[in-house]
C-alpha positions, 0 to 999 in steps of 0.5 A, spaced: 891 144 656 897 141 655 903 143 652 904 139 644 910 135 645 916 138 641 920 135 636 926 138 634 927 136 627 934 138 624 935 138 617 940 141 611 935 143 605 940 139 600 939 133 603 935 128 600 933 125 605 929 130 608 926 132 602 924 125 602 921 125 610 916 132 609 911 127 607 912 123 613 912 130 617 905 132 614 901 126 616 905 127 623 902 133 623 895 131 620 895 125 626 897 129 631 894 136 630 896 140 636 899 135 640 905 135 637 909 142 634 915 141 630 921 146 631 925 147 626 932 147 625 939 146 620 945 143 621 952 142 616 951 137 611 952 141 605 955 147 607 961 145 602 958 141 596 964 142 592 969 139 598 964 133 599 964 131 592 971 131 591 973 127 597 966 123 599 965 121 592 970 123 588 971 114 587 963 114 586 963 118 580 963 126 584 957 129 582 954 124 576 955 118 582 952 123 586 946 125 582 944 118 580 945 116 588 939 121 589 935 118 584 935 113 586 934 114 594 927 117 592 924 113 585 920 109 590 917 115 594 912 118 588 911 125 593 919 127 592 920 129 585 927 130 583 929 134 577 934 131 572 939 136 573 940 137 580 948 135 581 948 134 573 949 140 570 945 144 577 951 144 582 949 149 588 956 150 592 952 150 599 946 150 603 949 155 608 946 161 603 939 158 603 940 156 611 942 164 611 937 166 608 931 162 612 933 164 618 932 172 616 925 170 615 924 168 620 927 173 624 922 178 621 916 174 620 916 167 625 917 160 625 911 159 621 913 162 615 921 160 615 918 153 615 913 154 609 919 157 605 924 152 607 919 147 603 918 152 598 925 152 597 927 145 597 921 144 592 924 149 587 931 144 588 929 138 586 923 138 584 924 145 579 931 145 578 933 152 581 940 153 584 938 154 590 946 156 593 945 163 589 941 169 593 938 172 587 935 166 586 933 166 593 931 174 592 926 172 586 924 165 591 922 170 596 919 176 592 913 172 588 911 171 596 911 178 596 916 177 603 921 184 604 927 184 601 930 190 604 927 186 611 932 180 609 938 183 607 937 188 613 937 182 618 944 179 613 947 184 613 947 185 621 949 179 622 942 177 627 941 172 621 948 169 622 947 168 629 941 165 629 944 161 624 950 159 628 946 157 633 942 152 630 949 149 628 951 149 635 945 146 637 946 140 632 954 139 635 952 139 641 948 135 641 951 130 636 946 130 631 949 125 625 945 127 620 940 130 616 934 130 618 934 128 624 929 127 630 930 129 638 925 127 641 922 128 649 927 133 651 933 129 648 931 123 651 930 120 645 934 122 637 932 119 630 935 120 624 936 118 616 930 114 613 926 113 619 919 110 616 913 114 617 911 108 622 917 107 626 916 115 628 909 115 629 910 109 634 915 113 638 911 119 638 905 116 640 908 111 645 911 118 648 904 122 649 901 116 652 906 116 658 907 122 664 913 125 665 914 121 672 914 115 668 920 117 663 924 115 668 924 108 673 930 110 677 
């Protein structure tokens, strides 16, 4: 049987845009089923919100040009509700802790359920409201999946999660990832990022599954 092709998506959990993209994701998976698996992984868009305010869009009206900018990026995506108050009166200060804390998921419970929980946790930002940059608003998050927090901490608290983290950013520099999400594709032959449409991405994996390895070069 032959391995599915990896896509390895890079995202930041503040970003819009990657909200907007998970629909585009599920249908992907629920195209190509077991041909494709997507590896998630994280990459430094918000790590600093209240620097990115005051120097990206401090002449865009800060968090209030900003927060109308997110609106209006996705009022013509029915699937990614956004909550009034996100960037109004609901400011996270970074996506780090929430990167943090996913990957100390994952270290305890797998890359399925840290993916599951990325979404969870996007879901509370934008659609509910919740300040995703406070731990004890992760810890709660956590707890109604019935996830250990002492088995989370324990991976914070040892640095396992930082590493893994840190390893994600990296990946993203070496790579020359530009922003959130971001697409590589085909061993890295091939990068898409921003908002990308679902059938841009559907052409280019399909176009990839249909080829052998021998043909991906004519040289």
């Amino acid at each position: 049987m032959n391995s599915p092709l990896i896509v390895e998506y890079y995202s930041d959990v503040l970003c819009v845009w990657a909200w907007i993209a998970q629909r585009r994701i599920d249908e992907l998976n629920h195209t190509f089923g077991d041909k494709i698996e997507f590896k998630h992984h994280y990459v430094d868009i918000f790590g600093d919100v209240p620097t990115k305010m005051d120097t990206s869009w401090k002449s865009k009206g800060g968090y209030e040009g900003f927060a109308k900018h997110v609106q209006h990026s996705a009022a013509s995506f029915d699937d990614a509700i956004i909550n009034e108050k996100i960037w109004t009166s609901i400011r996270p200060t970074t996506s780090a802790n929430a990167h943090l804390y996913l990957k100390a998921i994952e270290k305890t419970y797998g890359e399925k359920m840290a993916q599951d929980m990325s979404l969870y946790i996007r879901q509370h930002f934008f659609r509910d409201g919740f300040d995703i940059s406070n731990l004890q608003v992760l810890d709660a998050l956590a707890n109604q999946h019935e996830l250990s927090l002492q088995d989370i901490h324990t991976n914070i608290n040892d640095g396992s999660a930082m590493a893994l983290l840190m390893s994600d950013y990296q990946q993203a520099k070496a790579l020359s990832i530009k922003g959130s999400p971001s697409y590589v594709i085909d061993g890295g032959r091939q990068t898409l990022y921003g908002n990308v449409g679902y059938r841009v991405l559907h052409a280019n994996i399909e176009e990839i599954l249909k080829h052998p390895e021998n043909e991906a070069s004519w040289c």
